[in-house]
Each structure stands twice: as structure tokens, then as C-alpha cells.
C-alpha positions as CSV (number, residue, x, y, z in Angstrom):
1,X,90.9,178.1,123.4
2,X,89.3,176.1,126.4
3,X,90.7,172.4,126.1
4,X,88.0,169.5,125.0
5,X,89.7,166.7,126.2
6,X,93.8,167.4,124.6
7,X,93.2,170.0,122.7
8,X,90.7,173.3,122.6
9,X,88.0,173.7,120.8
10,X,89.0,175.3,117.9
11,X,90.8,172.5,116.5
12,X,88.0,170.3,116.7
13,X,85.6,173.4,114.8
14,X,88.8,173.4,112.5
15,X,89.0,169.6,111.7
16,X,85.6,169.9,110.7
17,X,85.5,171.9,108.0
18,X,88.8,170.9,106.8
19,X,86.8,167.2,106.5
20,X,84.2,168.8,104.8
21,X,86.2,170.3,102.4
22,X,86.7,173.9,103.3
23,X,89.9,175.3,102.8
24,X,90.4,178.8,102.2
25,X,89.4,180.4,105.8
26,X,89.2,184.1,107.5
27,X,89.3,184.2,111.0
28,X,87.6,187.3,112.9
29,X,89.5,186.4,116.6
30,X,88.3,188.8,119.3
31,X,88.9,187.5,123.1
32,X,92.2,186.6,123.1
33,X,92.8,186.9,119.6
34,X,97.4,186.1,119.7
35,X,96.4,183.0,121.7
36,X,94.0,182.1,118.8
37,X,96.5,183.2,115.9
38,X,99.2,181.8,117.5
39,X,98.0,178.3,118.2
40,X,96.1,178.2,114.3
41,X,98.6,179.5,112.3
42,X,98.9,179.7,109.0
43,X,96.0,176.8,108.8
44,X,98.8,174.2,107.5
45,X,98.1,171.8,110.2
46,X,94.8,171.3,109.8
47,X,94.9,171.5,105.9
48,X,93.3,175.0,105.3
49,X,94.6,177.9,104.5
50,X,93.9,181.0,107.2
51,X,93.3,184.6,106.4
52,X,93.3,186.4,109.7
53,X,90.8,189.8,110.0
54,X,91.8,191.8,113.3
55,X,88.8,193.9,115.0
56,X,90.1,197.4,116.2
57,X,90.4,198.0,119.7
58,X,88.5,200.0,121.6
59,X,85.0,199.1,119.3
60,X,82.5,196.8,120.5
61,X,81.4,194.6,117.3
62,X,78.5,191.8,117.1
63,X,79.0,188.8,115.5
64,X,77.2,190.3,112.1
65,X,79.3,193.6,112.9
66,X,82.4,192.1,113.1
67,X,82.4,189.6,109.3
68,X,81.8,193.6,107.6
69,X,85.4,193.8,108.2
70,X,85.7,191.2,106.0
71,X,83.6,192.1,103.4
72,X,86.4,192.6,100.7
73,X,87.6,189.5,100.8
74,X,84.4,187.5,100.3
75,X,83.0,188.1,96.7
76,X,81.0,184.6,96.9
77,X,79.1,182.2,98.5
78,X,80.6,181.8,102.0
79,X,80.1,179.7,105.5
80,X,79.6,181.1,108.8
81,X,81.0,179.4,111.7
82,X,80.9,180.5,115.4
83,X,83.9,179.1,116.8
84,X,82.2,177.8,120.0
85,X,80.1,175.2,118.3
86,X,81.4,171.6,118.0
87,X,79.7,169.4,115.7
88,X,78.8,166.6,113.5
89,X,76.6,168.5,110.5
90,X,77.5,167.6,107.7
91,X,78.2,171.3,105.8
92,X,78.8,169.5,101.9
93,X,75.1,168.6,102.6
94,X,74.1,172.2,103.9
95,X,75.8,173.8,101.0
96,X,74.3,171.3,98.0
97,X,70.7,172.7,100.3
98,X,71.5,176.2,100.1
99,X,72.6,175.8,96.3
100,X,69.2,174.0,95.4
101,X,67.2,176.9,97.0
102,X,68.8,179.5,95.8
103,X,68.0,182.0,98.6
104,X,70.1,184.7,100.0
105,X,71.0,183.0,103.5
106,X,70.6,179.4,104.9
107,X,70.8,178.6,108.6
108,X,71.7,175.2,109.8
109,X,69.1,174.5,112.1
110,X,68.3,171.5,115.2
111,X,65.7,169.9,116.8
112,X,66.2,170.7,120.8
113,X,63.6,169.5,123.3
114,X,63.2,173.0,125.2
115,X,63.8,175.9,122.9
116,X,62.7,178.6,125.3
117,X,66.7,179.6,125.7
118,X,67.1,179.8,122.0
119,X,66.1,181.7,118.6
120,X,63.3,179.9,116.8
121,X,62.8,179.2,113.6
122,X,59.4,178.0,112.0
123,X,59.9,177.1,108.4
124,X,57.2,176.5,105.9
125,X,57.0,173.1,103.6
126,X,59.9,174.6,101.4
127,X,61.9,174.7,104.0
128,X,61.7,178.7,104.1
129,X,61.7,180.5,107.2
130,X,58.5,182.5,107.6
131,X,59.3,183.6,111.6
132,X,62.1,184.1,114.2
133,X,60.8,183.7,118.2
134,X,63.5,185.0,120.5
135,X,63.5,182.8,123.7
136,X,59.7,181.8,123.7
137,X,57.8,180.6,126.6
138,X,57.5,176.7,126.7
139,X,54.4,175.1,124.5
140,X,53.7,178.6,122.8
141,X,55.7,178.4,119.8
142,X,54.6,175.3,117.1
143,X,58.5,174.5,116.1
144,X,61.7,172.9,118.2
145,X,64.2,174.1,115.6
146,X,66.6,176.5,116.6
147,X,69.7,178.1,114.9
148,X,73.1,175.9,115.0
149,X,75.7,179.4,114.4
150,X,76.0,177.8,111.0
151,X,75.1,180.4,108.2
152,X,75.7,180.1,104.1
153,X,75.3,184.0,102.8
154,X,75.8,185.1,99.1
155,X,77.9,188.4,99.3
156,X,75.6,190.7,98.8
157,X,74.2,190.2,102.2
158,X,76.9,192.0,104.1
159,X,75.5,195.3,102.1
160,X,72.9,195.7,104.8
161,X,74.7,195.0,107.9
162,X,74.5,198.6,108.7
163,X,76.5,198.6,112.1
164,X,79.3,197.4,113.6
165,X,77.0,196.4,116.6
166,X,74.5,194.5,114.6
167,X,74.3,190.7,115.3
168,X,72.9,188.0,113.3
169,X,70.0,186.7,115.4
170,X,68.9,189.9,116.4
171,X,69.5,192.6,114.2
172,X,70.3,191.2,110.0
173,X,68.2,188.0,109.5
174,X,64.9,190.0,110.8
175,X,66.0,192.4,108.4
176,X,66.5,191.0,105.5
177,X,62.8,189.2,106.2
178,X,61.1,192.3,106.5
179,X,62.8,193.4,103.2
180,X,61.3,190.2,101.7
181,X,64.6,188.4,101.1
182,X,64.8,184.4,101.2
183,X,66.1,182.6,104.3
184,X,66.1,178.9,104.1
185,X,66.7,176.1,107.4
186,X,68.6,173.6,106.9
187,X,67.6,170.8,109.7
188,X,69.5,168.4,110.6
189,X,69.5,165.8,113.6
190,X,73.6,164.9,114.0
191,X,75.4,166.3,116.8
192,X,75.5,169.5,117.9
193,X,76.2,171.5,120.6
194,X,77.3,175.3,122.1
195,X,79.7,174.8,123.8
196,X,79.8,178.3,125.0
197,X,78.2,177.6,128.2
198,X,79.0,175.4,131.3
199,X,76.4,172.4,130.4
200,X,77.3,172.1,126.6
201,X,80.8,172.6,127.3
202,X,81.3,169.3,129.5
203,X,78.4,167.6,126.4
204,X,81.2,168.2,124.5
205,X,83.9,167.3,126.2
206,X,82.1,164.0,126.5
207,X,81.5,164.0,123.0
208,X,85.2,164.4,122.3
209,X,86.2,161.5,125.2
210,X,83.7,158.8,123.5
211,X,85.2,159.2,120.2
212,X,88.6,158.3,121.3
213,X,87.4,154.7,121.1
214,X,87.7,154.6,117.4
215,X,90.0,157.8,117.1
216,X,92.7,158.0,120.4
217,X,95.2,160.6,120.1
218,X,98.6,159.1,118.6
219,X,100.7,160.1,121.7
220,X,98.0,158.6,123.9
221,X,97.5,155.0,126.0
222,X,94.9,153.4,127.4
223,X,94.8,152.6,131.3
224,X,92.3,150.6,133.2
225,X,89.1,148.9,132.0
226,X,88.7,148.9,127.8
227,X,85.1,148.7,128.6
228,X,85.8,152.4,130.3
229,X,88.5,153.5,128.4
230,X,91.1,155.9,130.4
231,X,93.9,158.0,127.8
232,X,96.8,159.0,129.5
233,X,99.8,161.0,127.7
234,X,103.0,161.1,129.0
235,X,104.0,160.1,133.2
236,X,100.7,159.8,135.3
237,X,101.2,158.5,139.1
238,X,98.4,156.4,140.3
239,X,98.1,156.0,144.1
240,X,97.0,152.6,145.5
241,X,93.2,152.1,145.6
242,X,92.4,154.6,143.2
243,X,89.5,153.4,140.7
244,X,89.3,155.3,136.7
245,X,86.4,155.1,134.9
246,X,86.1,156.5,131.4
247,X,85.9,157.9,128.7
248,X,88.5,160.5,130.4
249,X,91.8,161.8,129.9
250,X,94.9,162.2,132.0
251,X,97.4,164.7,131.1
252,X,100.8,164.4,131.6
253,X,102.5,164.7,135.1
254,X,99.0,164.4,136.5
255,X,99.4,162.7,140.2
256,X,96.6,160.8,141.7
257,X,96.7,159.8,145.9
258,X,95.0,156.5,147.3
259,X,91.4,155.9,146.5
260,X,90.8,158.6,144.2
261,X,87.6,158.2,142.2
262,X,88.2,159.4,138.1
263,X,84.7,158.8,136.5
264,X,83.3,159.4,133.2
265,X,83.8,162.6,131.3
266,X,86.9,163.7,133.1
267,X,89.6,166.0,132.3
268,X,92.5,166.4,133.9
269,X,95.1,168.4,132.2
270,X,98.9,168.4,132.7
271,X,100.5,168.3,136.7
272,X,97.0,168.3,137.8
273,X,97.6,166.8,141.6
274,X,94.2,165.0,143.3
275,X,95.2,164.0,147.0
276,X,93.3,161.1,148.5
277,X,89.8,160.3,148.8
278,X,88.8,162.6,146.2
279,X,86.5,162.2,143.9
280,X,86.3,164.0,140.6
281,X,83.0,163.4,138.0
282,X,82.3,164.9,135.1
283,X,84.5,167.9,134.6
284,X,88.0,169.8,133.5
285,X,90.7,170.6,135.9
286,X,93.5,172.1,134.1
287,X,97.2,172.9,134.1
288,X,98.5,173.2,137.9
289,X,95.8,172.3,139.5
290,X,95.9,171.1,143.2
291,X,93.0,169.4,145.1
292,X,93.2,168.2,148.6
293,X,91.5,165.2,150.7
294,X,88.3,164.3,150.4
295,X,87.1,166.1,147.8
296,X,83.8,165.7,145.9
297,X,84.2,167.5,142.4
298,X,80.7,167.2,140.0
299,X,80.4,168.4,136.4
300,X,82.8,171.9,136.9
301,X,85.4,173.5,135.5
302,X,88.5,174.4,137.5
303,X,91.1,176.9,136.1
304,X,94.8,176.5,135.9
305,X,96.8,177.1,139.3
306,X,93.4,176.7,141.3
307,X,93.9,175.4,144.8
308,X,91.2,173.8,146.0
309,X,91.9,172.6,149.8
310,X,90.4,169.8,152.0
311,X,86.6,168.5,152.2
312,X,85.5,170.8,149.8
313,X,82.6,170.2,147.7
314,X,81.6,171.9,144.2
315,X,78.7,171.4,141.7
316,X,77.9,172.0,138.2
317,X,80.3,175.5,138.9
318,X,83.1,177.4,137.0
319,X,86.2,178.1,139.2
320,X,88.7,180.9,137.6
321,X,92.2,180.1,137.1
322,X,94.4,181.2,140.7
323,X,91.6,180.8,142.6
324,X,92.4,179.5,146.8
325,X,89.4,178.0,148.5
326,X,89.8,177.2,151.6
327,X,88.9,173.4,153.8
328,X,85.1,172.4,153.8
329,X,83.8,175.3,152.0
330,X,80.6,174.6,149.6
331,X,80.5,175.8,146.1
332,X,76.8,175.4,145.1
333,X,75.5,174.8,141.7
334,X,75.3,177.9,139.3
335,X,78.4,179.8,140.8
336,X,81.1,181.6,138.9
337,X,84.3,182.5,140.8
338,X,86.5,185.3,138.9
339,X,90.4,184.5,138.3
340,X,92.3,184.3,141.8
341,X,89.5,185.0,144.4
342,X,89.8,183.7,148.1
343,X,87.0,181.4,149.3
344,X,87.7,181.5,153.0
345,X,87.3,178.0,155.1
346,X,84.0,176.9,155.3
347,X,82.4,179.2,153.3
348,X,79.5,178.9,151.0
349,X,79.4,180.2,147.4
350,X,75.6,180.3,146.4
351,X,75.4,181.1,142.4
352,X,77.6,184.6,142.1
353,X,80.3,185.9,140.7
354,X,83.3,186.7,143.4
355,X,86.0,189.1,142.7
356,X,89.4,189.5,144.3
357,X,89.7,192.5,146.8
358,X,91.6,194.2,144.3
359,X,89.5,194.6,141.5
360,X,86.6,195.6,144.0
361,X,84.2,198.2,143.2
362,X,84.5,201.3,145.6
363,X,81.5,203.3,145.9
364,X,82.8,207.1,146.0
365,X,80.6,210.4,146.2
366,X,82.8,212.5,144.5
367,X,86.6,212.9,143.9
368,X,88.4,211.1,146.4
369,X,84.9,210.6,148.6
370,X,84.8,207.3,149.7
371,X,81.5,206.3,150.7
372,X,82.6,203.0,152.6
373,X,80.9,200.6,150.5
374,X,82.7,198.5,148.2
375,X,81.6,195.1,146.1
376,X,83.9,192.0,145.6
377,X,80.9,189.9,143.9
378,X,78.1,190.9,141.2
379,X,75.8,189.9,144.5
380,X,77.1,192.7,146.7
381,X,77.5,195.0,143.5
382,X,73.6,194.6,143.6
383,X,73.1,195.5,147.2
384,X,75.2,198.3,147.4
385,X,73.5,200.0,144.1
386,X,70.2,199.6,146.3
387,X,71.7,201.8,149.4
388,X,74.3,204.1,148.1
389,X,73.8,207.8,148.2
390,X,72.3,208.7,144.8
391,X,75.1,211.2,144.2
392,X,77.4,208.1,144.0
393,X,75.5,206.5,141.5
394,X,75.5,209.8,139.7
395,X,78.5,210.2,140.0
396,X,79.9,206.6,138.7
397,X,77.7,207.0,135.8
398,X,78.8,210.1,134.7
399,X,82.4,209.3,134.8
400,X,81.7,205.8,133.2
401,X,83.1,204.0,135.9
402,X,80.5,201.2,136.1
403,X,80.5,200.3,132.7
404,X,84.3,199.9,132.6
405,X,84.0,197.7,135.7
406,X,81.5,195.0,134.2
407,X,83.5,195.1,130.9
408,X,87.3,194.8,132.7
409,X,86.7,192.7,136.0
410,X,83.1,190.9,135.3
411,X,84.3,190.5,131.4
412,X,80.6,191.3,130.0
413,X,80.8,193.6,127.4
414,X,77.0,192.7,127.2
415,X,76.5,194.7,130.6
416,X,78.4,197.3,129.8
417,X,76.8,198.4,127.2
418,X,73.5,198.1,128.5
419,X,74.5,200.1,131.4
420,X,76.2,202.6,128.5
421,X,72.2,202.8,127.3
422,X,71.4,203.7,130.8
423,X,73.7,206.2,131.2
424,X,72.6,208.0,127.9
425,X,69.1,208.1,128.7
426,X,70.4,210.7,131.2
427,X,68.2,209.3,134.3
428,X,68.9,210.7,137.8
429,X,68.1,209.8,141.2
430,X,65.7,206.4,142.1
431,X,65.0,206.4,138.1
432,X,68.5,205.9,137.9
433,X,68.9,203.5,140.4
434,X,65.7,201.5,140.1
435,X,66.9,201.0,136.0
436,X,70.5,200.2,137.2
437,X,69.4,197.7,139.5
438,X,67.2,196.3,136.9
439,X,69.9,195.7,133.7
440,X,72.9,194.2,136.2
441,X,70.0,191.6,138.3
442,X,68.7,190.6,134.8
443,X,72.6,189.7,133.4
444,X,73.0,188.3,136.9
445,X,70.0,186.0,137.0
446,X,71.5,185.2,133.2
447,X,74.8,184.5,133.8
448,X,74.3,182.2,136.8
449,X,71.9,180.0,135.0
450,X,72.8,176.7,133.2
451,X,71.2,177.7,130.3
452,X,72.3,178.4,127.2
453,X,72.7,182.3,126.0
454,X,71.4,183.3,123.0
455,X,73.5,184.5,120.0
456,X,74.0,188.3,120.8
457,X,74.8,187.5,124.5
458,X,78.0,185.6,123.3
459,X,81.4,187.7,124.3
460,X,84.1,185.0,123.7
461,X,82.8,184.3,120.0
462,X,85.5,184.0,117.3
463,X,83.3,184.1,113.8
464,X,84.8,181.7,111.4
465,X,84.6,182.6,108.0
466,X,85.1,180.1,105.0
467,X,84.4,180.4,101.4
């Protein structure tokens, strides 16, 4: 539901199969699934028809897991979507592919010029695949071609998901090779990208921005230069001196001081408020957001109600919505702040994730035992698992405590259940801590890199299902 440009990035996944003539859809929402189901509807809008399959609560499913649940309703050939991929491929084409080969699965599949973030695929001169490569080192695989989250199945494949955990990457396409079944790529070289990370999110914000040019929204106007085409909706205050530079978008109620900079690949969603001398490149502040003098704002996304005070300076980041940081603090590049923390005045945020003081994690020994070390970011988390008692540790991992932490205030149901696989090897003592220590750095390291994750490590996926 995060906005490209006016409107969030399932309508512009939704628009594109509609234009490829999909119709008859089944949507698998998981993270906030009544915001998704509310916003789609019935499909009408778009021209589709929607079929809506609802995960239980309380099980964690992978993205292979989760279409079982749908099993009954898809008795032939059918398209996979992952709902936080935008894209030009043309699917007509990929289905004509995959009726030509006649194989069990085919996997849209794109040139990249690094694929050491991604699952690679070599294919032979039929265009089978003959070998996955999970994240390979650079140089040591002889293929670019990676997996798009586009998938055409025959039915019969969801017979061997045999878990509710099981993804597609990892667990059912390896599978189904080893049991000598046909997989087929599908390459193609139009536009492409996740969008499920902070570096292919603003590509495809851009990507949404620069077809405006031929395709602005109806309610829409142009300001400025036509050569650098501004789109404003509804009443935008300009102050005097300020200079716009596009393709961007200015939301309605959206207030901008003197000699405020907007340049290219901007979003500014509705009452967004920029006071003077700031300048804002390359990123999305939505609903409510308030920025004070002097500002410099590069490729980051700020959540609604953020307020971000005077001389402050943040790059290539993700703020959370409610978040106060205070005058001249530094938000370096990598960092992730959780919803509504406090960034004190002049303060520097190096590449973690920060917590608000209520949602801290409070090392106890036992019952009612504080131990007096707590953790507001996934950085201290990490320090204090190296010096707390061991009976604290034992004692969190027993009651489950740390896995319900990552999965309700870090939101990684990835870490949680790797720490669940910790917990049920039964380790204790520095065994325990050393692998504790271990799974959270290696998420950290993960989650505060620009890089792309890999299919599995997705937790905001909503699988798109089309037949």
C-alpha cells in the first residue's frame, strides 16, 4: 500500500495485468491485509474480478505456503504475481512461452548487472532451467538472469508444496528439479523492478513520475518547466524563490516556504509542509509531514506525521511514520527509524534500527528481575545480548520473549523464526549466546543494506494470484 507517486503500488501491479488481459484474480493479502481489501475491492475498478484468500492468524506462511490455501480454486493454468513488483513484461507473451514449452512452471526472468543479491537462474538453449544459485559471489556464476516474482504453474504443482512455510525460491522450484520436472525462463529485458526495498522503491517511483508525460493523472496539472514536468492535485502554496524540478508530484494542501529546492523523483503527499531553504531530492514524504529550515533531504522515505526539525540532514534512509528528530541531527545512509522514535538534537543515526522507549527490550533474570539493561535499537539489542547474564538469555528464550519482540516491534517475522530455530536446538550458556548473536547481526547487516532481499526474506509480500 506504499504510494508510487498518487497511488500505491498495487494499483499499478493491478493495472497491469488487467492490460494484459487477466481478469479473474485471488488475492493472498497478509501485512495489512483490510487496508489491501479495502482499497481493491471487488476488482471493478480496475476491470478484474477479485477473489480474496485470507491466511489464518497466528501461522507464519511463505510465499509458496500461503497460494496452498488457494489450491481449490485454481484447477488450471495460473500466474503468480508478488505484489511488490512493478513492471513492464509483457505476461500475454510469457504465457504464449509457457504454452509452447509445455513445462510444469515458467519463471519470468531479467538481465541485472550484479546478481549476487538474487536467485540465479542458468538456462540451457531451450530455455530450460538446469540450476538455481542463491546469492552467488560476483564473476562465479556464467548467467545475469535472475527471477522477476512472475511464475506460470499448471495445478498440479501445488500437490508438492508440502508446508505452509515452504517458499518458492527456496524450498518448491529446487524440488520439483530434483524430481525431474520441467522449469522454463522466460527472459525478458522491459522494465522491471522490486520495489520491496528502499533503492527499487524510489526506481519505481521514478518510473511512475516519467510516465506521467504521456499518461498524467486526470485530476492533475502541470506547474513549472514542461521540460521538467511538476503534477500538482488540488491547492499547493509555493513560497517565493522556490525552484521545482521534475518529474515529481505535489499532493494536495502541500505548502512550500522561500527557496525550497523540489528536484526530480519527488513525492510529496497531501499537507506535506517544507519550510525554507530546504531541499528535498529524490524521495516520498507522505501525509502530514513537517520539515523545518534548511533541510537537505536525499533519496528517503519519510512516514506520515514525521517531524523533521531544523538543519537536519538524511540520506538514502527510511524514516517511520510519527517519528520527532530533533535540529541538526545526521541520519546517515542505510538507517531505518521504527514508527514514532525520538532522534534527539544533534544526534547521529548510523545504519540502525531505533525503537521508541516503550517498545524497549528489558533484559530480566527471572520473574520480575530486572537486570538494568534494556535496548531501544537492533544496535544496542546486539550489545546487550553480548553482556547479559546468561540466565537472562535463558530465561527470554525459554519464555519466547525474543522472538515475539523482533516479530511485534522490529516487524521481521524472518528473525523470529530463526531465533524460534535457535531456541529449539535447546543451546545454553555462550553456545546460546554466541548463535544468538550470530542470527540477529546477520538480519542486521541485511536489513541495513541497500540491497535487494531475496524472495523468502520478503515479510510485506501480498501473492497475487490470476488464472
Amino acid at each position: 500500500m506504499l504510494p508510487l507517486g498518487p497511488n500505491p503500488i498495487i494499483h499499478y501491479v493491478l493495472s497491469h495485468l488487467s492490460r494484459n488481459g487477466f481478469k479473474d484474480l485471488i488475492i493472498i493479502p497478509g501485512y495489512l491485509k483490510d487496508q489491501i481489501m479495502g482499497y481493491v475491492g471487488d476488482g471493478s475498478h480496475f476491470g478484474v474480478r477479485i477473489t480474496y484468500v485470507v491466511e489464518p492468524e497466528g501461522v507464519t506462511f511463505g510465499t509458496a505456503g500461503s497460494l496452498k490455501l488457494a489450491a481449490h480454486l485454481l484447477d488450471e493454468t495460473f500466474l503468480v504475481v508478488q505484489a511488490d513488483v512493478v513492471s513492464e513484461i509483457s505476461l500475454t507473451d510469457m504465457a504464449r512461452f509457457h504454452s509452447d514449452r509445455q513445462g510444469e512452471v515458467s519463471i519470468a526472468l531479467t538481465n541485472v548487472d550484479d546478481p549476487s543479491a538474487y536467485g540465479v537462474a542458468i538456462v540451457d538453449e531451450e530455455n530450460e532451467i538446469v540450476k538455481f544459485v542463491e546469492k552467488p559471489p560476483p564473476g562465479t556464476v556464467p548467467s545475469n538472469l535472475v527471477s522477476t516474482g512472475f511464475y506460470i504453474l499448471e495445478p498440479e504443482v501445488l500437490d508438492y508444496v508440502e508446508n505452509e512455510k515452504w517458499d518458492f525460491a527456496k524450498d518448491l522450484f529446487p524440488y520439483l528439479m530434483r524430481l525431474g520436472k520441467h522449469l522454463f525462463g522466460y527472459t525478458s529485458d522491459s522494465f522491471w523492478v522490486d520495489v520491496g526495498e528502499l533503492k527499487g522503491y524510489l526506481k519505481g517511483v521514478n518510473w511512475v513520475l516519467r510516465n506521467f508525460a504521456t499518461d498524467p493523472p486526470k485530476d492533475a496539472r502541470l506547474i513549472g518547466n514542461p521540460s521538467e514536468p511538476v503534477f500538482a492535485r488540488g491547492d499547493v502554496k509555493i513560497g517565493r524563490g522556490s525552484q521545482m524540478l521534475g518529474p515529481s508530484w505535489i499532493d494536495n494542501e502541500t505548502s512550500l516556504g522561500e527557496n525550497v529546492q523540489i528536484r526530480p523523483g519527488t513525492v510529496l503527499k497531501e499537507n506535506s509542509r517544507l519550510m525554507s531553504g530546504t531541499i528535498f531530492e529524490t524521495g516520498v514524504a507522505f501525509e502530514n509531514t513537517v520539515f523545518g529550515r534548511n533541510c537537505s533531504i536525499k533519496s528517503t522515505i519519510i512516514g506520515e506525521r514525521a517531524v523533521i526539525g531544523n538543519d537536519v540532514s538524511i540520506d538514502r534512509s527510511i524514516i517511520g511514520q510519527g517519528c520527532n528528530i530533533g535540529n541538526n541531527a545526521k541520519i546517515l545512509p542505510g538507517s531505518k527509524l521504527w514508527p514514532n522514535t525520538r532522534v534527539e538534537e544533534g544526534d547521529t543515526v548510523d545504519g540502525i534500527i531505533a525503537v521508541p522507549r516503550d517498545k524497549s527490550f528489558y533484559f530480566d533474570t527471572g520473574l520480575g528481575q530486572y537486570s538494568g539493561i534494556l535496548a531501544t535499537s537492533i544496535q544496542e539489542f546486539l550489545d546487550a545480548l553480548k553482556i547479559v547474564p546468561l540466565e537472562s538469555l535463558e530465561y527470554h528464550i525459554g519464555r519466547r520473549d525474543i522472538e515475539k519482540w523482533t516479530k511485534d516491534v522490529l516487524g521481521s517475522i524472518q528473525l523470529a523464526d530463526n531465533i524460534r530455530t535457535v531456541r529449539r536446538s535447546q543451546l545454553i550458556g555462550e553456545d546460546l549466546r554466541l548463535q544468538l548473536v550470530k542470527v540477529v547481526k546477520e538480519w542486521a547487516d541485511r536489513v541495513s543494506s541497500p540491497e535487494p532481499q531475496s524472495d523468502q526474506e520478503k515479510q510485506i509480500d501480498a501473492p497475487l494470484t490470476t488464472t
